[in-house]
N, C-alpha and C positions, 0 to 999 in steps of 0.2 A: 667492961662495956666494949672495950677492944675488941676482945675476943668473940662478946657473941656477934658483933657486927660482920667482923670474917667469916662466921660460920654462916650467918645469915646469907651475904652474898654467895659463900661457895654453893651454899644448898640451890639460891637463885638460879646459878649458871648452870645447874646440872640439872635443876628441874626443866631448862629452856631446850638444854641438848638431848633430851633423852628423846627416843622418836617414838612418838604416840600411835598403837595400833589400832585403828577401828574395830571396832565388834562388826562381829555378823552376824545379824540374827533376821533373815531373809522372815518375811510375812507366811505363813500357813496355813492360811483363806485366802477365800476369794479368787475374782479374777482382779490378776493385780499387772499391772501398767507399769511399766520403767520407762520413766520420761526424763529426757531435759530439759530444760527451762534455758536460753540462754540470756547471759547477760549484756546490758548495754558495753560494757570493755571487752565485748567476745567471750569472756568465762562461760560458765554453763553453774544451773543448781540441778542435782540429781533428786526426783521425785519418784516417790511411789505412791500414783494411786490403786486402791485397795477397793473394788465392790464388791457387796456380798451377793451371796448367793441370789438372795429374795429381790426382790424390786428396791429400791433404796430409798430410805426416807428421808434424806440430803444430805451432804458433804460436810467434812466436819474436818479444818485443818489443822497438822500439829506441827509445832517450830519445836529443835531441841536447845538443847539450854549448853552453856560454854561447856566448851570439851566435851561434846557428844557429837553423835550423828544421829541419821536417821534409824538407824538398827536399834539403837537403843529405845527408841520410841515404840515400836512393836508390840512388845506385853501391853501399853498402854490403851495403844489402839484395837487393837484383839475385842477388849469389852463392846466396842462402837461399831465392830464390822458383826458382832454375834448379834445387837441391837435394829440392826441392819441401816448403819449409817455406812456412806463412801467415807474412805479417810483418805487424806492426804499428807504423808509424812516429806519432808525435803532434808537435806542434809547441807549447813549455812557451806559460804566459803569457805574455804580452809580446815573442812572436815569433812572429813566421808571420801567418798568421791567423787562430791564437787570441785571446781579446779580452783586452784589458792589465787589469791586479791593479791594483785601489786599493788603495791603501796608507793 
């Protein structure tokens, strides 16, 4: 029990140091918008919106899930821009290149 506890914690500490690279998977529609959003602590959230081509038949926004950004949301929204909805992906704090939350 010792032992798997050690092992547990080492794995802990090296899964926290290791530095996590965002993907890049830029959008390949549309006319697409690179926005910030700022925050009320002066941070910023990095957005992309996405219109398509055709006249849009409304916006439709997607938040990524722990440990993503917004790059990864891409293939997802791909189906909604060919649908001809506007998307709007953002990238949380502390991922992407949104600027990281003091705590």
């Amino acid at each position: 029990m010792l032992l798997y506890l050690i092992f547990s914690f080492f794995l802990s500490c090296l899964v926290q140091q290791i530095p996590r690279h965002s993907v890049q998977d830029p959008p390949d529609w549309g006319n697409i918008l690179d926005a910030k959003i700022p925050a009320v602590d002066g941070g910023i959230l990095k957005v992309w919106r996405i219109e398509p081509e055709q006249p849009s038949r409304s916006t439709v926004g997607f938040a990524q899930g722990w440990s993503r950004n917004r790059d990864r949301m891409v293939a997802r929204t791909r189906y909604f821009g060919c649908w001809g909805f506007t998307t709007a992906i953002h990238s949380a704090r502390d991922h992407g290149q949104s600027s990281p939350e003091d705590s």
